[in-house]
N, C-alpha and C positions, 0 to 999 in steps of 0.2 A: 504494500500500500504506500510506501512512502517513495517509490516510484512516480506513483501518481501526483501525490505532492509535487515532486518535482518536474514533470508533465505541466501541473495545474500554472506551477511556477512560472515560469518557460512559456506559456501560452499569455499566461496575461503579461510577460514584461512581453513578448512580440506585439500586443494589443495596445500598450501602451504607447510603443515605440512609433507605432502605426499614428497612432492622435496625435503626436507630435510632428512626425515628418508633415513636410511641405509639399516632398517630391512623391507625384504620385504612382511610381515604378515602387520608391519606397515604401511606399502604404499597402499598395499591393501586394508586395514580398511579404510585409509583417503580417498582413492578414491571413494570408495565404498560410502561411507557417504555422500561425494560432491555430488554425482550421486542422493543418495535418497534425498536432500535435493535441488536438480535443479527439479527432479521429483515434490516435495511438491510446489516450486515457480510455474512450469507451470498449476500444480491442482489450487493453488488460485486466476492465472490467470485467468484464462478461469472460476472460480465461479464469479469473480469478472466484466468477460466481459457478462455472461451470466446473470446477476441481471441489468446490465446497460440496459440490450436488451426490 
């Protein structure tokens, strides 16, 4: 789980980084990132509720 923590981490400073940039390639990259990296939390979720079962 503290995997995910650091997933959750890692997504909101890319989300962050994103409100801040100017340049919209960069906004894009950071979003983009947050997204793949919500995607990887919800995969290690679901391995991790799928082992419990």
């Amino acid at each position: 789980m503290s995997d995910c923590l650091s997933l959750k981490e890692q997504a909101a400073d890319h989300l962050r980084t994103a409100l801040n940039a100017d340049d919209p390639d960069t906004k894009n990259f950071h979003i983009r990132s947050a997204l793949q990296f919500e995607e990887c939390i919800e995969a290690t979720e679901r391995t991790e509720h799928a082992q419990a079962d």
